[in-house]
Backbone bond lengths (Angstrom), bond angles and torsions (degrees), N, CA, C in turn:
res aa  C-N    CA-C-N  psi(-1)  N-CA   C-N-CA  omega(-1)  CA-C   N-CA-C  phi
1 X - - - 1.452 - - 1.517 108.51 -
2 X 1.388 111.15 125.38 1.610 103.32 168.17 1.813 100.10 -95.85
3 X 1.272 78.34 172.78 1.780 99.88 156.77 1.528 111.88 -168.37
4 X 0.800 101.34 160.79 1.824 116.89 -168.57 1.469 109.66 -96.30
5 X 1.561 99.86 64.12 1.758 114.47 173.58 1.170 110.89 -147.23
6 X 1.300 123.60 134.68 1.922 128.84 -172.29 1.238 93.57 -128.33
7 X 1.362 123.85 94.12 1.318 116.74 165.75 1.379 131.10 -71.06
8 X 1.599 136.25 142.93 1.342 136.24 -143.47 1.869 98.86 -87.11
9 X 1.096 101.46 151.92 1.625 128.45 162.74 1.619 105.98 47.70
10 X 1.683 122.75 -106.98 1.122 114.36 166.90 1.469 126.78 -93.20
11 X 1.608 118.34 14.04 1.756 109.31 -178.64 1.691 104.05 -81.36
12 X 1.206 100.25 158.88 1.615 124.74 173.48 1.480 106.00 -123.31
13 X 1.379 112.22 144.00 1.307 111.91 -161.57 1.771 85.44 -120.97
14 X 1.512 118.50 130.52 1.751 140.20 -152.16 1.620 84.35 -128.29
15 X 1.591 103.68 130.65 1.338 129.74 151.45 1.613 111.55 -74.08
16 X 1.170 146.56 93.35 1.317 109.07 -174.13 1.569 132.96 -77.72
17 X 1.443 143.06 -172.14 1.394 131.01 -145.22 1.781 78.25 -119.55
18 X 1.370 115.86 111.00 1.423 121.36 156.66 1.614 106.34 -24.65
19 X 1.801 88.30 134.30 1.652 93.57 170.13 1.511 127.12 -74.67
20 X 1.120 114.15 163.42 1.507 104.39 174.14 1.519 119.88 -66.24
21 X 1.180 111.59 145.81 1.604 119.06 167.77 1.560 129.67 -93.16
22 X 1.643 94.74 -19.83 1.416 116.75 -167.83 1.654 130.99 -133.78
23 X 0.901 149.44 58.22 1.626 153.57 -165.56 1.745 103.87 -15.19
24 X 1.425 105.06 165.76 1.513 99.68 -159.33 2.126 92.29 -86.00
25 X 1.170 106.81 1.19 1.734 104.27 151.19 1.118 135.34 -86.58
26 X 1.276 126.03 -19.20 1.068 145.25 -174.99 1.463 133.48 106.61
27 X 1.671 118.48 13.56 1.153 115.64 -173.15 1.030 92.94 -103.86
28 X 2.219 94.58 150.19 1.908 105.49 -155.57 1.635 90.69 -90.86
29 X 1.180 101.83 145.05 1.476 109.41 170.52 1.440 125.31 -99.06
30 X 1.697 124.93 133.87 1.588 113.72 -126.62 1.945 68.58 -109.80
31 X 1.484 99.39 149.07 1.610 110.12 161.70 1.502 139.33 -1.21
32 X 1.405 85.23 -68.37 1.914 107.84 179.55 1.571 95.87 -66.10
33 X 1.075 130.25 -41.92 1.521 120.61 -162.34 1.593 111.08 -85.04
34 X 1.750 123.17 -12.51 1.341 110.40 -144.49 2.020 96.14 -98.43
35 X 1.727 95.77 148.32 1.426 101.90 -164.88 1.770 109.07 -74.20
36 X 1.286 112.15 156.67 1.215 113.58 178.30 1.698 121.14 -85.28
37 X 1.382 113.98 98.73 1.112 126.42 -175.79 2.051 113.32 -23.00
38 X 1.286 95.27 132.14 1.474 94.19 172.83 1.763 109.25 -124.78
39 X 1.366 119.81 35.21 1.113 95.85 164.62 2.204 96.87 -149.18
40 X 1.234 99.90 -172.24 1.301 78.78 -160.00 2.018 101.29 -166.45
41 X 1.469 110.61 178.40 1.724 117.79 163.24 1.485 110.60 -104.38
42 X 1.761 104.66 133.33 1.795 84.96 170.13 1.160 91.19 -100.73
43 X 1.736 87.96 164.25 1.931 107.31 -158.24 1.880 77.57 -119.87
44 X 0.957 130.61 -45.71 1.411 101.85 -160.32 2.179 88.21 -147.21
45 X 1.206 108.02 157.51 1.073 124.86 159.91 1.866 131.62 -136.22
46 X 1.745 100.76 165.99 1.197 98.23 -170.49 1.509 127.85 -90.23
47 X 1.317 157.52 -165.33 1.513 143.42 178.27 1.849 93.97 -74.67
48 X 1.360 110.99 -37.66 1.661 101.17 -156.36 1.480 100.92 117.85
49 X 1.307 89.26 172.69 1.854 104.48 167.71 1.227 105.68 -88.34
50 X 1.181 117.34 178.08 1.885 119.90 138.34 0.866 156.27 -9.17
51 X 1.515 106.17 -74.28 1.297 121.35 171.25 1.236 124.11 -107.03
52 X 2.055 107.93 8.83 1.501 113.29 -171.76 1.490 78.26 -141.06
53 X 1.547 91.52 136.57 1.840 104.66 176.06 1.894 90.26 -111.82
54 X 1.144 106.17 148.00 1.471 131.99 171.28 1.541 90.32 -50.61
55 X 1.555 109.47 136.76 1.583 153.91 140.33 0.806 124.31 -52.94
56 X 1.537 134.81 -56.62 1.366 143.72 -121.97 2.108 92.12 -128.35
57 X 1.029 139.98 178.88 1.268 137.18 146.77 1.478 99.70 -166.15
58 X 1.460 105.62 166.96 1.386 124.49 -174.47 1.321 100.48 -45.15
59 X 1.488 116.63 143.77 1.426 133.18 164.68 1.610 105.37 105.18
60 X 1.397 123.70 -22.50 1.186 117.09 -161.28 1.314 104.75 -84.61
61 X 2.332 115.66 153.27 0.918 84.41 179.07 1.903 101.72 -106.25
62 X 1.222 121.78 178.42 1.432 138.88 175.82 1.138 144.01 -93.86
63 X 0.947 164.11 124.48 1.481 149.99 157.43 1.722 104.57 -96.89
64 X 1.402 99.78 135.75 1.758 105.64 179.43 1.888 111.50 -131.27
65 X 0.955 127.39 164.90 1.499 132.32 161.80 1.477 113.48 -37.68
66 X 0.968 125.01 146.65 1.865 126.00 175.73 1.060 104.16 -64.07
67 X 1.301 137.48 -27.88 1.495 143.54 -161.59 1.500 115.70 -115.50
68 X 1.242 119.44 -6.96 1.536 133.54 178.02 1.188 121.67 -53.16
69 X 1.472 131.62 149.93 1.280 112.89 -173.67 1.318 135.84 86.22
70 X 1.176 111.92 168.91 1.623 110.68 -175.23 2.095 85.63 -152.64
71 X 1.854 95.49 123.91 1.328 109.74 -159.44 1.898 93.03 -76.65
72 X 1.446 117.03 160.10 1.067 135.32 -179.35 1.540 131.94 -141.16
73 X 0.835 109.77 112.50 2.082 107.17 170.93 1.301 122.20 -89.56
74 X 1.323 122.86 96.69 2.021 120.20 -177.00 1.668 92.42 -117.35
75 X 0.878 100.71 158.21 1.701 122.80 -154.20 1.292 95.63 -10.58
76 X 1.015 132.99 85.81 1.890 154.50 120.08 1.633 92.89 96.18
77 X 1.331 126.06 16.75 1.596 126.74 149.67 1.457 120.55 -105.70
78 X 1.672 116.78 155.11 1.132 138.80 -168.13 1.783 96.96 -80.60
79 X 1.028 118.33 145.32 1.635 140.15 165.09 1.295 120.21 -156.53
80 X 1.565 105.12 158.58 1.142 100.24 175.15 1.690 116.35 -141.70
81 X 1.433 121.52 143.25 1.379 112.34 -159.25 1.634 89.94 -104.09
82 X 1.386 104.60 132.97 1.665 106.95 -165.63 2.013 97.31 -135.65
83 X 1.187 113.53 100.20 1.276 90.12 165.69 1.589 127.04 -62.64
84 X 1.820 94.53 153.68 1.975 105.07 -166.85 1.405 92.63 -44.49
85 X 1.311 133.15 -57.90 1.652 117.40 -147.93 1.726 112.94 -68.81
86 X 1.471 112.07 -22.54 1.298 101.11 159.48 1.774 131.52 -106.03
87 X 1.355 87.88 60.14 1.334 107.60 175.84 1.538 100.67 -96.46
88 X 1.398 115.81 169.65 1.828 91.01 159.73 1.706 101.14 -142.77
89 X 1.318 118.11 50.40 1.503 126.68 178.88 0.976 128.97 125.28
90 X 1.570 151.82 165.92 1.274 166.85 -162.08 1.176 111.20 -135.70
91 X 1.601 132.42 112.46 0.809 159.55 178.15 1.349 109.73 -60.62
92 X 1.314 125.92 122.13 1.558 125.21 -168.72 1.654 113.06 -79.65
């Protein structure tokens, strides 16, 4: 997937991973209750700093803090711009 966003220095810009609808029994989980996904696809990344080159590159997926980030709407989808250091791993 492209999109037409280059985020600056060290942020990575995160698709996040739809929440669940359903428990691993099967009961549907109603709106108000459902958890806020913490892991996710990056869609675009930044050059890095200086003396720290980017980790992470397009395609990979993530896990981040529940609270990470700063939430975003680009053409009528959710993102989120998370700098690399508060990422907390790459999903194999």
């Amino acid at each position: 997937m492209s999109v037409n966003f280059k985020p600056l220095a060290d942020r990575v810009l995160v698709e996040p991973a739809p929440a669940e609808t359903k428990t691993a029994s099967g009961i549907i989980i109603p709106d108000t209750a459902k958890e806020k996904p913490q892991e996710g696809t990056v869609i675009a990344v930044g050059s890095g700093k200086k003396d720290e080159p980017m980790t992470v590159k397009t395609g990979d997926k993530v896990l981040y803090g529940k609270y990470s980030g700063t939430e975003l709407k680009f053409d009528g989808k959710d993102y989120l711009i998370i700098k690399e250091s508060d990422l907390l791993g790459i999903i194999g």
